[in-house]
Structure formats: C-alpha cells, structure tokens
C-alpha positions in Angstrom: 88.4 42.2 113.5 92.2 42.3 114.3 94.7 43.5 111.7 98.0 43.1 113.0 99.7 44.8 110.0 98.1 47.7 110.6 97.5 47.1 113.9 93.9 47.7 113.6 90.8 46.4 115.1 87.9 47.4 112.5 88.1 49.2 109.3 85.5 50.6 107.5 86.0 51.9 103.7 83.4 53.8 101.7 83.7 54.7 98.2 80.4 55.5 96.8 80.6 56.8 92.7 77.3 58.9 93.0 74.4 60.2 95.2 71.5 62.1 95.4 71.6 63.1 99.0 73.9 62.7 102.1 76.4 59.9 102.2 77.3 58.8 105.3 80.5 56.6 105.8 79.3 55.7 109.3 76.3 56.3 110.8 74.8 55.2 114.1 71.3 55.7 115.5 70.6 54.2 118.4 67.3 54.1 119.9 67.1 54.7 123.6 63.6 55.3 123.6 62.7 51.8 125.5 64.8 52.2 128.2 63.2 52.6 131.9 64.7 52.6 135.2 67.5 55.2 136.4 70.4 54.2 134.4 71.6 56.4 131.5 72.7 55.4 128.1 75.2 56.9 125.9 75.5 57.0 121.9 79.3 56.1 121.7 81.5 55.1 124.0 85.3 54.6 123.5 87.6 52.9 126.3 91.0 53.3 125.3 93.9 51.5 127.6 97.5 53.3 127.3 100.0 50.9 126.0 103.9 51.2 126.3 104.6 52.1 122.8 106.1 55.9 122.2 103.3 56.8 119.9 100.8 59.6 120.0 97.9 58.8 122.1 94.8 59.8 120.8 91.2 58.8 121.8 90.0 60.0 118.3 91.6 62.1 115.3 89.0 63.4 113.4 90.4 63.6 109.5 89.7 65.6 105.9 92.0 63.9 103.3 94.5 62.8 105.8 94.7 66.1 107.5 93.6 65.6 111.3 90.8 68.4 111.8 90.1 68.0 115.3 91.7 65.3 118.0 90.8 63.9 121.3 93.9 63.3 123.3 94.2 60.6 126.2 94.8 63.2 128.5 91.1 64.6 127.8 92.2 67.9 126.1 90.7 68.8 122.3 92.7 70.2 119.9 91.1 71.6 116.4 93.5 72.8 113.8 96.2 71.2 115.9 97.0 67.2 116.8 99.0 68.2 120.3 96.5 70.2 122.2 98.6 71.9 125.2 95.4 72.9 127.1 91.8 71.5 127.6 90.7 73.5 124.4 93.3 74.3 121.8 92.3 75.8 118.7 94.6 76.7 116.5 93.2 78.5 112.7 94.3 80.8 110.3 91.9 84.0 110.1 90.7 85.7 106.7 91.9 89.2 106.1 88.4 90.6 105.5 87.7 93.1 108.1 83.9 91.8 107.9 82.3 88.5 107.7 81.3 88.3 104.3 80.8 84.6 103.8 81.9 81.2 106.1 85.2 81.5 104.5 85.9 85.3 104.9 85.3 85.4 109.0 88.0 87.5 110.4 87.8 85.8 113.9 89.3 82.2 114.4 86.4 81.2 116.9 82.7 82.5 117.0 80.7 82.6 119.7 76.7 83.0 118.6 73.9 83.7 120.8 70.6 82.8 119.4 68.4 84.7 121.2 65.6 87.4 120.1 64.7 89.8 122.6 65.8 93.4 121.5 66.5 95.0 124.0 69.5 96.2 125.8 69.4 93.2 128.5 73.1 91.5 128.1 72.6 88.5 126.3 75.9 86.6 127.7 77.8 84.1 125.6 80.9 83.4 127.4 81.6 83.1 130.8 84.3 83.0 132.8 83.9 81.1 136.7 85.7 82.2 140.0 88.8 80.0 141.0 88.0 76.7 141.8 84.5 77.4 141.3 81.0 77.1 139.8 80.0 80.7 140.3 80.6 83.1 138.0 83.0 85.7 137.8 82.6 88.0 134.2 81.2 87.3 131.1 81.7 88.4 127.6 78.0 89.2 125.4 76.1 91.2 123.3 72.7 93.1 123.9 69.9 93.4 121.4 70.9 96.5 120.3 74.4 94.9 118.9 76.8 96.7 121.5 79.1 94.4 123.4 79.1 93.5 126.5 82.0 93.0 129.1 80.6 92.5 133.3 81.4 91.1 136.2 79.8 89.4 138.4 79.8 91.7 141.5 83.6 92.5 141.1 86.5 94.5 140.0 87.0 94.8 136.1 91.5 94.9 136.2 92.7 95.4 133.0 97.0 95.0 133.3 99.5 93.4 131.6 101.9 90.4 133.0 105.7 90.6 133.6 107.3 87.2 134.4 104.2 85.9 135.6 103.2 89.0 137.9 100.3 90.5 137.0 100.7 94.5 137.2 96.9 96.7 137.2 97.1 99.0 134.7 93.1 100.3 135.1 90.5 99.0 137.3 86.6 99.8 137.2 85.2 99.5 140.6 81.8 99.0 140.2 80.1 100.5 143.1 76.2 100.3 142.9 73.6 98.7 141.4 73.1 101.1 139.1 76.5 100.6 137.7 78.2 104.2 138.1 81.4 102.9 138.9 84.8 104.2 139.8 87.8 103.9 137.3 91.2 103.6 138.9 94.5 104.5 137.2 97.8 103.0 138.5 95.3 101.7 141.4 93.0 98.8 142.1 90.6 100.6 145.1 89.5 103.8 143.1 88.1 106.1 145.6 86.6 109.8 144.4 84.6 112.2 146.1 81.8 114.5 144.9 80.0 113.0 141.5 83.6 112.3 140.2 84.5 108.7 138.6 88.2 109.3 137.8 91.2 107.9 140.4 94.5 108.2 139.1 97.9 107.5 141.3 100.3 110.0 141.5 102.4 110.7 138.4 99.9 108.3 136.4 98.9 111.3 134.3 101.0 113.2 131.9 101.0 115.7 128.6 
C-alpha cells in the first residue's frame, strides 16, 4: 500500500470499543517449526534504505499516545525515554523519590538489572558484566550473592577507583587483588600497592592527613 500523502507504505488502525482479554493491534506468529536444513529464520525483519531527505532516521519508534517510548535508530543505537540515542544504549527516565521500591511506579533506580537465580548462598551471582578492550573476555562484573550483599570483582585485575580531569583518568584507590583467596592490597594515591607483614594498607606519601 503506498500513501504518498503521508508517505506511507501500510497502515494499520485498531479501535476496538470493548474486550474481555488482550487486544492486540498487531500480532504475528509465525511458525518456524517445519523448517529443516541449516538456514535460520527470523520473526521480523525490517530493511530500511537511507534516503536524502533531512529527516530523522529511525528503523522503528515505538509509541504510547504519540509519545516515542523506545526508538531504533539507523545507526543501530536504542534509545528508551529518548528519540536521539547518542550511544548504543541510551536510556534516559525520570526516577521516583522513594528511597525503596514500593511498587513498579515507586522504583528509585532508572534501570534494573534482575538475576533470577535461587541458590542461597554467598557464590556471586553476576548480572552485569563489563569485557576487556576490544574483547570477549571479561574484565569486572557487577552482582549480588544469595545472601543480598553486592558484589563488585574483577576478573583477575586491579579494581581503580579515580576520577577524570579533561579526559585523564587520575587513581584515586586501587585494590590489588593478590591471591586466590582474595586478601588483597589497597593502594592510596598508588596503583601497585605493595605492604609487608599481614598489612593491606599502601598509601603515597602525603596521601594521609588529620
């Protein structure tokens, strides 16, 4: 269907007056369950081709009411909250002021993370992770363990902790971890922490004041 008003290729308009279970505006189900061989399938596909006009170029705007919840740019970056997503993931969201979560409305984070596991115990149960430069192995993670404490590791590394000045990156404190058995150094005003004896503690000179 081509619509050159609107410059529109298909449009599909719903306007059901009453249910007595989901509506769906569009749904698709496709059943892939016949297929043999080694190609794959997938459930949607969209091919967009840029065009010369000045407009925003969007593979899909997602939209409540006419307000764009979540977009897919041409570039590949998602933005939710936010039509010009500046980054691969861009979420933009305006956080409750309860200090708890006391309902799906009252969350005082913008994102959440959830790991579904059971095991209670105090193995790290890892829900974010960040990789190595140009890489596929890890480097640190943020999780939780069954007991409910949080959880911040690397993976075999320093833990640097700084602040950034004009795009320098300045260490501020560094955990060396040393063993195994994670009894690891701490480094003030110093990224190679080295201590003697059963101390833990590094601090540079005139690091440490009262």
């Amino acid at each position: 269907f081509n619509d050159a008003a609107t410059a529109e290729y298909a449009t599909f308009t719903a306007s059901p007056t009453a249910s007595s279970g989901t509506t769906y505006g569009l749904s698709l189900t496709p059943d892939f369950s016949g297929i043999t061989g080694t190609g794959g399938y997938t459930g949607l596909f969209v091919n967009a081709t840029d065009g010369s006009g000045s407009g925003t170029e969007l593979l899909a705007d997602l939209q409540q009411g006419g307000t764009s919840r979540m977009v897919v740019t041409g570039a590949g970056n998602v933005g939710i909250g936010t039509t010009g997503p500046g980054a691969n993931l861009h979420v933009v969201g305006l956080s409750s002021s309860a200090t708890t979560w006391t309902s799906a409305t009252q969350n005082p984070a913008i994102m959440v993370l959830k790991n579904t596991r059971t095991t209670t115990t105090v193995a790290p149960a890892y829900t974010l992770q960040f990789n190595r430069q140009n890489s596929d192995v890890p480097s640190w993670y943020f999780g939780v363990d069954g007991n409910g404490d949080g959880i911040v590791a690397t993976n075999n590394g320093k833990l640097r902790i700084g602040h950034d000045y004009s795009g320098t990156f300045y260490d501020d404190i560094t955990v060396n971890g040393v063993s195994q058995t994670g009894s690891g150094n701490v480094g003030l005003g110093t990224t190679s922490p080295t201590v003697s004896g059963t101390g833990k503690l590094h601090m540079a000179a005139d690091t440490f004041r009262l």
